[in-house]
N, C-alpha and C positions, 0 to 999 in steps of 0.2 A: 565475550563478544569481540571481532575483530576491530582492531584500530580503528580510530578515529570515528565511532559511534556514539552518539549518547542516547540519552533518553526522551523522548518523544512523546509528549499527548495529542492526541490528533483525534477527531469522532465522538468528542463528548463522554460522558459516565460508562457508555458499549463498551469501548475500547478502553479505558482506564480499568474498566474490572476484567475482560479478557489478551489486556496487555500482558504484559509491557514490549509498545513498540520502541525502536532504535532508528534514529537517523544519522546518516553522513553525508553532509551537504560538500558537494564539491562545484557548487555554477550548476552545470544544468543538466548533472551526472551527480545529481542524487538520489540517497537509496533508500530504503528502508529494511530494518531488519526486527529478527523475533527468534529469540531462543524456547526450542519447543520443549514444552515444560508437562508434567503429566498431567497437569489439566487442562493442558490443549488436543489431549491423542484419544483415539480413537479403540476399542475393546482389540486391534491388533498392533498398540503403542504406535502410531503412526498418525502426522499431522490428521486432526478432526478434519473433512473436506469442508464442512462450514466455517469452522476458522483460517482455512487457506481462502474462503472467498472474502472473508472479510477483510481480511489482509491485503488480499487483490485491491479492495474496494475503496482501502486508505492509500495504497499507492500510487492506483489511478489518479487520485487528487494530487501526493506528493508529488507526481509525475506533471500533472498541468501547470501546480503553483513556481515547478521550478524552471518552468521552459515559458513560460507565457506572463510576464509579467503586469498584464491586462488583467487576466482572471484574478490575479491574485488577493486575495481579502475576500472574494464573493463564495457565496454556499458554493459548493459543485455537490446537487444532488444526483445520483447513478440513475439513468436511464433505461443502460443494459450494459450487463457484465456478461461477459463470455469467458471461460474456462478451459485450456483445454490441460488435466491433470498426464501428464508423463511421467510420473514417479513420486514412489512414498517419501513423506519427510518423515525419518524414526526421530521417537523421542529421543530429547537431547541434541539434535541435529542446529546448527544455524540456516534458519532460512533468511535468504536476502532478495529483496525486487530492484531493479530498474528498469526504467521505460522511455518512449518515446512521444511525446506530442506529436500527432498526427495531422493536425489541423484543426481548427479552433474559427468558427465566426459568432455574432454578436450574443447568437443565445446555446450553442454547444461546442464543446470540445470533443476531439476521438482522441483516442489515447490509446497503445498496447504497450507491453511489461513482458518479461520474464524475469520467473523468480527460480533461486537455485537454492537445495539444498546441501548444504557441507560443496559447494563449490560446482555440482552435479544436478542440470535442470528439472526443475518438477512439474512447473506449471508455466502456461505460456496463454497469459490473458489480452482482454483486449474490451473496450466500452465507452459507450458515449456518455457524457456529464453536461447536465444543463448548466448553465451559467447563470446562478440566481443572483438574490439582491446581496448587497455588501455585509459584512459582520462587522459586530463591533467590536472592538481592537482586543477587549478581552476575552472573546473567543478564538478571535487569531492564531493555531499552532505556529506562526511563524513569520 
């Protein structure tokens, strides 16, 4: 994994069983990352596209909690994800996201991402998150 990553739960027992995610918080230039493992790929070794939407769909969040410090502690459940895939991620590869808060009022946020793998983009998302109620702190990934 590159510098300055660690380990990440984020998404409840989902994502802990088809983790392991990686974050690198920088302000409001953070990322998320995932070493694709053979039980992430697909029958031609290449990221599952179910598991690149789910990954989309944690970074969309990581992407609100790090730009918007309003949202931050409340569910953001996905409304709609959008995908668009430009390239395989092969097994072994590092995929990483970053993105942009788009705008944000009392009850949704818009968010879009591009994520890259081994440095070379694959996918370039984009979705709306409602703004639920608060979490209790031991839910908190952060």
């Amino acid at each position: 994994m590159p510098g300055g990553f660690e380990p990440f739960r984020i998404g409840g027992n989902f994502m802990a069983v088809n983790g392991p995610l990686h974050i690198r918080r920088a302000g409001a230039d953070t990322r998320l990352g995932l070493r694709v493992e053979p039980r992430h790929v697909n029958p031609m070794d290449n990221l599952h596209g179910g598991m690149m939407a789910s990954f989309c769909d944690m970074l969309l969040v990581v992407v609100a909690y790090a730009q918007n410090t309003a949202v931050h502690g409340h569910f953001l459940p996905t409304v709609s994800l959008q995908m668009d895939y430009l390239a395989p991620s092969p097994l072994g590869c590092w995929i990483e996201g970053s993105g942009q808060l788009l705008r944000s009022t009392r009850s949704l946020a818009f968010v879009q991402a591009l994520v890259t793998a081994d440095g070379q983009p694959c996918v370039r998302a984009s979705g709306v998150l409602k703004i639920g109620p608060k979490m209790p702190d031991a839910v908190l990934p952060f």
